[in-house]
N, C-alpha and C positions, 0 to 999 in steps of 0.2 A: 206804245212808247217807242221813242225814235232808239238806233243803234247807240246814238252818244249816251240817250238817258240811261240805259240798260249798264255802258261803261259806268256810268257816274256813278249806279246803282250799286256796281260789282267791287268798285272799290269803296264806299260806305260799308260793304259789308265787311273787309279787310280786317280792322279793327275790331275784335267782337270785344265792346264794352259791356259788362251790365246793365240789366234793362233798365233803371234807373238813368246810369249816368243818359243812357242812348236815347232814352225820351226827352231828357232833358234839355239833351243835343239839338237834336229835330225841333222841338219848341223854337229854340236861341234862333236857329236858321231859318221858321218857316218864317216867324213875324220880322226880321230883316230883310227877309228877300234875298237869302245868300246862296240859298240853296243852289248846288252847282249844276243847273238845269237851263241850257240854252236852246231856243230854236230861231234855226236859220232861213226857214219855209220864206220865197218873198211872194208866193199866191196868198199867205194869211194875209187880210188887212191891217194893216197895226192896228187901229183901235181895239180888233178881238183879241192880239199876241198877249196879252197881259192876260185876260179871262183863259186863254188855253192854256196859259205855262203857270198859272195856279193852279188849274184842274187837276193838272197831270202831274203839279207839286203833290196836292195833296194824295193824287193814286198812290203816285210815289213814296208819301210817304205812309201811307195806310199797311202797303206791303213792305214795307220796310218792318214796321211796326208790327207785322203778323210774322215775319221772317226772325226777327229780335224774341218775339215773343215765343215761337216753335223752340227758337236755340235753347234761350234758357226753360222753357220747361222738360227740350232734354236732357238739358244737362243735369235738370234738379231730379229727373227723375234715375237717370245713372247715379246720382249720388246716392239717392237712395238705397239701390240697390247695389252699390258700393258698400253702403254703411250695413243692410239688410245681409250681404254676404260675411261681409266680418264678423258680424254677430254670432252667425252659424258656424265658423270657423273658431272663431273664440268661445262657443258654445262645447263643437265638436273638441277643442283641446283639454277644455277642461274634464270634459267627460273621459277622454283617454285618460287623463292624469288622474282624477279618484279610480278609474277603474286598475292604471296600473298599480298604485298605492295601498287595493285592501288586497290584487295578485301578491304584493309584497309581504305584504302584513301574512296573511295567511299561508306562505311559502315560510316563513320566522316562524311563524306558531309549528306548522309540522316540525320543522329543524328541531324545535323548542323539545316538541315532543317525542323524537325519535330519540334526542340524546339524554332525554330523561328517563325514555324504556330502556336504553343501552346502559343510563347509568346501574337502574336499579336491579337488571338483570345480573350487570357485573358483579353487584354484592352482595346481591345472593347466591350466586355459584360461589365466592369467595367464603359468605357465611358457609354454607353448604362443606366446601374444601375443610374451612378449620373444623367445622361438628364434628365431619368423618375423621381427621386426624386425632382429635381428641378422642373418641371414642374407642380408635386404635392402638392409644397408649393406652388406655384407660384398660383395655382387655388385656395389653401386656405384659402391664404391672402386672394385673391380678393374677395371671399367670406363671410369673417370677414370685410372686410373694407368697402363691399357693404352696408353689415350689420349694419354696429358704424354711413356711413355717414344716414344712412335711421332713424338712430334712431336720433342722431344730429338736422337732418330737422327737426324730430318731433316736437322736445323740441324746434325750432325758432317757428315754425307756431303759436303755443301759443295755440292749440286748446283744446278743451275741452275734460273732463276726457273721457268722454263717446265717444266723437270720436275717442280720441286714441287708446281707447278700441278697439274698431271696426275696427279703421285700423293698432291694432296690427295684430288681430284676421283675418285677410284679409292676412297680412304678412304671419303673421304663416303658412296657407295655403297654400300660396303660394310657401314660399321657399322648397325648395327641398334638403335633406341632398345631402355632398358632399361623396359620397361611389365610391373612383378612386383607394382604393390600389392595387386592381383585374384586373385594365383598362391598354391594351396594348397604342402603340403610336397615332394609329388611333384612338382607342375609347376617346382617352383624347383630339386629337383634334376635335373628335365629341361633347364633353361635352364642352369643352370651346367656341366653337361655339352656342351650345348650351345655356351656361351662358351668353355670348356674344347677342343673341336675346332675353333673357328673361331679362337683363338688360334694353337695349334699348327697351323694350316695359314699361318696368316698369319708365323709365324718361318720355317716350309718356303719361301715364296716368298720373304722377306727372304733366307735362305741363298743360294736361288736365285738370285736376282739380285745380291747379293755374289760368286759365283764368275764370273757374267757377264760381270759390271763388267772384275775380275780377267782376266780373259780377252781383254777387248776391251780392255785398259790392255797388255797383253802382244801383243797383236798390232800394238799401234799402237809401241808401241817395236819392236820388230821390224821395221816397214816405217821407222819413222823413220832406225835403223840400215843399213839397203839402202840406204836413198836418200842418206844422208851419202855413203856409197860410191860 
């Protein structure tokens, strides 16, 4: 191919049409005779210049047509793998997105669940607080009301200054201050067990000394009776 055809060549390819329209082109132009393909040789004989500047139309356009053809199937094949890379991109994003969505989920359920240990922890130390509080008055009372019935008795028996004296003085001794604010659950059912025997011994010596009394009220009328005699 001469230097011109090569030009002529170089700019058909300027315009990259579609392989369609671009064959279509080259058809329009071989059967017209238009194609922009001149030679200027004056050793050809003209009778042959027509048979040469077909020939080398049709090289021309053959590689033309392999040249159109190479383009677009690479272009079809970049598309391809245009369309083939988004896929994997739109693949890989969705994949982040559920993955980050059950990190979330599961990040809410701990939350869920720590502030429902905190809750129920909180109300059971709370339960816990009021039990002990309650069980604290609960010994206090009993020990004030141990207290009012023991003095009550007193004041029936009708006894004398000096004896009450002495079985204040006996009391006093005896009772034992109530110091439970420092006492766990155990220790407070040890104390009230506790109060619980020291109670019931202290109704045992009440009994006690009620049948005494009785006793010594029965033998002094008895001597009183002798002695009338």
């Amino acid at each position: 191919m001469c230097g011109r055809g090569q030009s002529s060549t170089q700019q058909l390819h300027t315009p990259l049409l579609p392989a369609g329209e671009a064959t279509n082109l080259i058809s329009h132009l071989s059967s017209k005779n238009e194609l922009p393909f001149t030679f200027r040789d004056p050793n050809v004989p003209k009778g042959h210049l027509k048979d040469i500047q077909k020939k080398r139309q049709n090289k021309d356009l053959v590689e033309l047509q392999a040249l159109i053809d190479a383009h677009f199937e690479h272009r079809k094949k970049e598309e391809e793998e245009l369309i083939a890379l988004k896929d994997r991109i739109e693949k890989r994003r969705a994949e982040r997105s559920e993955q980050q969505r059950i990190r979330t989920e599961k990040e809410k359920e701990r939350q869920t669940r720590q502030e429902e240990k905190a809750r129920r922890e909180e109300e059971a130390m709370k339960r816990m607080a009021d039990d002990d509080l309650k069980k604290k008055k609960a010994l206090s009372n009993m020990g004030s009301q141990y207290s009012s019935y023991l003095a009550k008795a007193d004041q029936k028996r009708g006894k004398k200054q000096t004896e009450r004296e002495k079985k204040k003085k006996i009391l006093a001794e005896r009772r034992k201050p109530l110091n439970i604010d420092h006492l766990n659950d155990d220790k407070l059912r040890e104390k009230a067990k506790e109060l619980w025997d020291w109670m019931h011994s202290l109704e045992s010596e009440k009994f006690d000394l009620g049948e005494k009394l009785k006793r010594q009220k029965y033998e002094v009328n008895v001597w009183a009776s002798k002695s009338a005699k």
